[in-house]
C-alpha positions in Angstrom: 0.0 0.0 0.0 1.6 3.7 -0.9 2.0 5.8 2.1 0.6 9.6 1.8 3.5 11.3 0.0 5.5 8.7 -0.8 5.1 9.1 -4.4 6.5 12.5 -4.3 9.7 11.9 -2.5 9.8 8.4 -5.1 9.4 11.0 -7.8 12.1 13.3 -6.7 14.6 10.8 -6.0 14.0 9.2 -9.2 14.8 12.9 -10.7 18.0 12.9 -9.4 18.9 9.4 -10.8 18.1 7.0 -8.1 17.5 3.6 -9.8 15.9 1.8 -6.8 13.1 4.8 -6.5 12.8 4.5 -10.3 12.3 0.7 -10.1 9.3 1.2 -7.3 7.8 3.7 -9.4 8.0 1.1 -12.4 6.9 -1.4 -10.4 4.0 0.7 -9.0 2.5 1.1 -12.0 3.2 -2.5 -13.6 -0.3 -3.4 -13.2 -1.5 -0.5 -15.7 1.1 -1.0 -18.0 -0.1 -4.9 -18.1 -3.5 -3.9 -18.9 -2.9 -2.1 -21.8 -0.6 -4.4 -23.2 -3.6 -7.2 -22.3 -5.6 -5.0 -24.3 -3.4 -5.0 -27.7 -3.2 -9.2 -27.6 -0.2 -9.1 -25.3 2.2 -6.9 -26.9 5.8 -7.1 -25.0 6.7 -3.5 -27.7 3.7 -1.7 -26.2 4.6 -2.2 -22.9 7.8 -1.5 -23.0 7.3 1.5 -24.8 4.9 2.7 -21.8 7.6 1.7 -19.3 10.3 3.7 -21.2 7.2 6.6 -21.5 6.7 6.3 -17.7 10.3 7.1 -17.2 10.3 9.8 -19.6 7.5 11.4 -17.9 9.3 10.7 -14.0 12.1 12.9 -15.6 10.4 15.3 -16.8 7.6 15.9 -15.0 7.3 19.4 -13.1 6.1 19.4 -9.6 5.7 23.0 -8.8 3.3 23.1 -11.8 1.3 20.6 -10.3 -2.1 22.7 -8.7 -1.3 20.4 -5.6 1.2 17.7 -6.3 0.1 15.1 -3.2 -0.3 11.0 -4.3 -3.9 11.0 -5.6 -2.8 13.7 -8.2 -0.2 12.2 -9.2 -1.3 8.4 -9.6 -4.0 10.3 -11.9 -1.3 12.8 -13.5 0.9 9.4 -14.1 -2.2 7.1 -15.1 -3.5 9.4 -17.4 -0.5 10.2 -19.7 0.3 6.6 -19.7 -3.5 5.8 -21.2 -2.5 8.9 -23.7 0.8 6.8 -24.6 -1.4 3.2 -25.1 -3.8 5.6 -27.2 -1.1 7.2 -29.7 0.6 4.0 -29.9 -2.5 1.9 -30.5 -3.4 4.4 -33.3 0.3 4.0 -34.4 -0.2 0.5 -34.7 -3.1 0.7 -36.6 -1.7 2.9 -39.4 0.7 -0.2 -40.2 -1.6 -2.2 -39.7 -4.0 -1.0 -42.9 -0.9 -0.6 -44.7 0.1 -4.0 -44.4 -3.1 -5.0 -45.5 -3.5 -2.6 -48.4 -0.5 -4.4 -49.5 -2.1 -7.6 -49.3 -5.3 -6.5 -50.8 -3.2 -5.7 -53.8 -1.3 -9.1 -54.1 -4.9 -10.0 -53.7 -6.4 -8.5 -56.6 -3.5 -9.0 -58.7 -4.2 -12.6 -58.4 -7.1 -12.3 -58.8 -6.3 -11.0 -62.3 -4.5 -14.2 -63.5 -6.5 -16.4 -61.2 -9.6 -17.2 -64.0 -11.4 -19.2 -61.3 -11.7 -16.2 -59.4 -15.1 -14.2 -60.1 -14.8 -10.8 -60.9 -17.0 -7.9 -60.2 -17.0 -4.9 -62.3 -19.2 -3.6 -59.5 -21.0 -3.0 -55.9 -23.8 -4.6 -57.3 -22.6 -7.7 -59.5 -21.0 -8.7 -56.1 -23.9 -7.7 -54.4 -25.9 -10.4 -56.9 -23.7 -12.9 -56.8 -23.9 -13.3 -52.7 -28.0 -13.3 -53.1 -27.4 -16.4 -55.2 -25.1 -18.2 -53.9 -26.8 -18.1 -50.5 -30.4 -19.1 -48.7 -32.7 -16.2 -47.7 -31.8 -16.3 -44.6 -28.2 -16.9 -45.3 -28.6 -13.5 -46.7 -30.6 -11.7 -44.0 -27.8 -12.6 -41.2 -25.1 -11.7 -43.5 -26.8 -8.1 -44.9 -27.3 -7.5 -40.9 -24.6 -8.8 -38.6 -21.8 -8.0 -41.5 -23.1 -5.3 -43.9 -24.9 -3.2 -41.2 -23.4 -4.4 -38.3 -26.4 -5.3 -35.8 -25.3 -8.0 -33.0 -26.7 -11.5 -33.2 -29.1 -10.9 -30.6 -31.1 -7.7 -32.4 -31.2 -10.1 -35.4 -32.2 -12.9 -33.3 -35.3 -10.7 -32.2 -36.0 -10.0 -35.6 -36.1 -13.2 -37.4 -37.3 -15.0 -34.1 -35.1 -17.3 -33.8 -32.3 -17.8 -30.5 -29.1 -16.1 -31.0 -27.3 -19.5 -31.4 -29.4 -19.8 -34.7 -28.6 -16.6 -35.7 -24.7 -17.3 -35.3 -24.5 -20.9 -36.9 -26.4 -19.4 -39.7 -24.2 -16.4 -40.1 -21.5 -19.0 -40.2 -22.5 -21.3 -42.9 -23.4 -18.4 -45.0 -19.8 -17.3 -44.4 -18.6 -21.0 -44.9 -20.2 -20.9 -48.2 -18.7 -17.5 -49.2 -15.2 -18.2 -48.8 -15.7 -21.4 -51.0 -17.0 -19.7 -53.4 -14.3 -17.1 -53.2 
């Protein structure tokens, strides 16, 4: 358990170099740092990116600009700019992300080019066509809602009347049946 104003003094000494102070700080503040690298699968980068952030922001951080810099402030100060770091980074992330799989969407359609057992669509609507065929009404319904429009399994449930375990093995074969024809 922190004591009242123990962060401070941790904070101070660890401004002035002192590894052991820096380490309880770290170690303080583990438990956030593991929750947001739970929350992007696990990441060992992110995390140690907010650990090297953390001690970016021990060293830099200004206490006499702090409004009132006791141990609740702080933890929120600290807390705070390391959910700002997850955010940026997350984003980050996700920028390479879509242009790793623009690249693959490329390779993709270039394939698909050569590839004549491939169907092409000269538009929205061919493709559009060619799903209404290849799959059952409701097939189609679960698709157009869960996927196109993005309602959850349970709203469609509702509407077609049927449990949500319905709903979901039907969505399933209908997306079964897609990728084989694809």
């Amino acid at each position: 358990m922190l004591q009242l104003g123990k962060l401070e003094d941790l904070i101070k000494k660890a401004k002035n170099y002192d590894d052991v102070a820096m380490l309880e700080i770290v170690d303080m503040f583990q438990p956030v740092v593991r929750k947001y690298s739970r929350m992007m699968n696990h990441d060992e980068d992110i995390a140690s990116e907010l650990v090297l952030a953390l001690i970016e922001l021990v060293h830099n951080i200004r206490l006499d600009k702090l409004d009132a810099p006791n141990d609740y402030v702080l933890i929120s100060y600290i807390g705070r700019s390391l959910y700002h770091k997850y955010i940026y980074v997350s984003q980050k992330r996700c920028a390479v992300v879509n242009c790793e799989a623009s690249y693959e969407d490329d390779a993709e359609l270039e394939r698909a080019s050569y590839d004549p057992t491939i169907p092409k669509f000269s538009n929205d609507i061919e493709m559009m066509d060619f799903l209404r065929r290849e799959l059952t009404n409701k097939e189609w319904f679960c698709v157009q809602l869960i996927v196109l429009q993005g309602h959850t399994a349970t709203e469609v449930s509702e509407k077609l009347g049927i449990t949500k375990q319905a709903v979901n093995q039907c969505k399933n074969r209908a997306l079964k049946k897609l990728r084989n024809c694809l």
